[in-house]
Every structure is written in structure tokens, then in C-alpha cells.
Residue frames relative to the residue before (quaternion, step in Angstrom):
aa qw qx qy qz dx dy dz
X 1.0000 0.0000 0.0000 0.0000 0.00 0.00 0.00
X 0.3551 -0.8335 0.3927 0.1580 3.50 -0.93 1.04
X 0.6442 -0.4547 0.2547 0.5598 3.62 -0.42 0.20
X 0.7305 0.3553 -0.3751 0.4466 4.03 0.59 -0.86
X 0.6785 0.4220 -0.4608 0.3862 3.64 0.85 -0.60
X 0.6239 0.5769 -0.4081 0.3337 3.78 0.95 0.39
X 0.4058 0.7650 -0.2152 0.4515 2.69 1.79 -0.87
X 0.6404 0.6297 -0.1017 0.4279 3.30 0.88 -2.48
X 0.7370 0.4303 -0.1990 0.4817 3.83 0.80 -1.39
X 0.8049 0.2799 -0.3284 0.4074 3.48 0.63 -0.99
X 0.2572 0.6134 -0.5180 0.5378 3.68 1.32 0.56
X 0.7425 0.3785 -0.2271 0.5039 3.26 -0.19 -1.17
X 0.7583 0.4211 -0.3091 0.3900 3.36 -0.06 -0.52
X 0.6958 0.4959 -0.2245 0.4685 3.50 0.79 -0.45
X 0.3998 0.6386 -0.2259 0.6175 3.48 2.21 -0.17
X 0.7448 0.4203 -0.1175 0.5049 3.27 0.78 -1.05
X 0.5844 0.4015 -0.4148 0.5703 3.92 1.11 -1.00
X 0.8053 0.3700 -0.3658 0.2841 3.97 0.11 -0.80
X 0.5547 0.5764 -0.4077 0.4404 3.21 1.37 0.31
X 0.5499 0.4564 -0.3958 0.5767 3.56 1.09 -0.75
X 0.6417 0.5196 -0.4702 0.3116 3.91 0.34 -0.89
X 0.7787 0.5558 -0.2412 0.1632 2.92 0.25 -1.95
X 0.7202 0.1764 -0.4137 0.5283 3.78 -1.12 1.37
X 0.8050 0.4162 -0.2872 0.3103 3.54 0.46 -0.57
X 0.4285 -0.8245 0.3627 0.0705 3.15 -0.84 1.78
X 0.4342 0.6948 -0.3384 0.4628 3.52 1.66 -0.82
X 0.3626 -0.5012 0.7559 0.2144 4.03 -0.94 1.59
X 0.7904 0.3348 -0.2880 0.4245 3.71 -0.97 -0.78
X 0.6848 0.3320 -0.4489 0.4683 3.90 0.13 0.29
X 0.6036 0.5541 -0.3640 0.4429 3.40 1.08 -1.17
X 0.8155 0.3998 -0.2444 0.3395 3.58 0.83 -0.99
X 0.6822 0.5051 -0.3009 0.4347 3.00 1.27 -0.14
X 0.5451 0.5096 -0.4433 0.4967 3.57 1.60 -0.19
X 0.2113 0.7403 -0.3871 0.5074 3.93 1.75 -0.56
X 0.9415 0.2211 -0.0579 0.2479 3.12 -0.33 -1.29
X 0.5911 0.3697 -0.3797 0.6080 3.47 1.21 -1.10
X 0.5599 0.4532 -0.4580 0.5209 4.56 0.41 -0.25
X 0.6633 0.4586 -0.3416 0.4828 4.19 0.35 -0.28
X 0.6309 0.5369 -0.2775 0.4866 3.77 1.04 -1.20
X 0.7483 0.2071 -0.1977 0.5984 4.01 0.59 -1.09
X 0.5465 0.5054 -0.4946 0.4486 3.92 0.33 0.42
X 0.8321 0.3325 -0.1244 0.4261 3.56 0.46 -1.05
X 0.7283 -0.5062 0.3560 0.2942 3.45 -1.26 0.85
């Protein structure tokens, strides 16, 4: 993988954390959607 197609993913991926984030006020959901979106993204 090359420097822009990494680039490309963690763009994308950070699209995806502020969607899972966004309205929800609960520390412990936010972190745990954080995580289970970090677990199937990463190697």
C-alpha cells in the first residue's frame, strides 16, 4: 500500500468515525463504536 492509498483509507475512515459519532452523547457508546470501526478497519 502506497503512501496516497493510505492516506485515501484514513480519510475515509475518519468519515465513517464522525458518522458513527455524530448525535450521540453517551462516552461509552462513542468509545466503543471507536473501537468495534478501528478493529475491522485496521490490519
Amino acid at each position: 500500500m502506497n503512501t496516497k492509498e493510505k492516506i485515501s483509507n484514513y480519510q475515509l475512515l475518519l468519515a465513517q468515525l464522525e458518522a458513527l459519532l455524530e448525535g450521540e452523547t453517551n462516552a461509552l457508546a462513542n468509545l466503543s463504536n471507536a473501537s468495534a470501526l478501528l478493529n475491522q478497519a485496521l490490519p
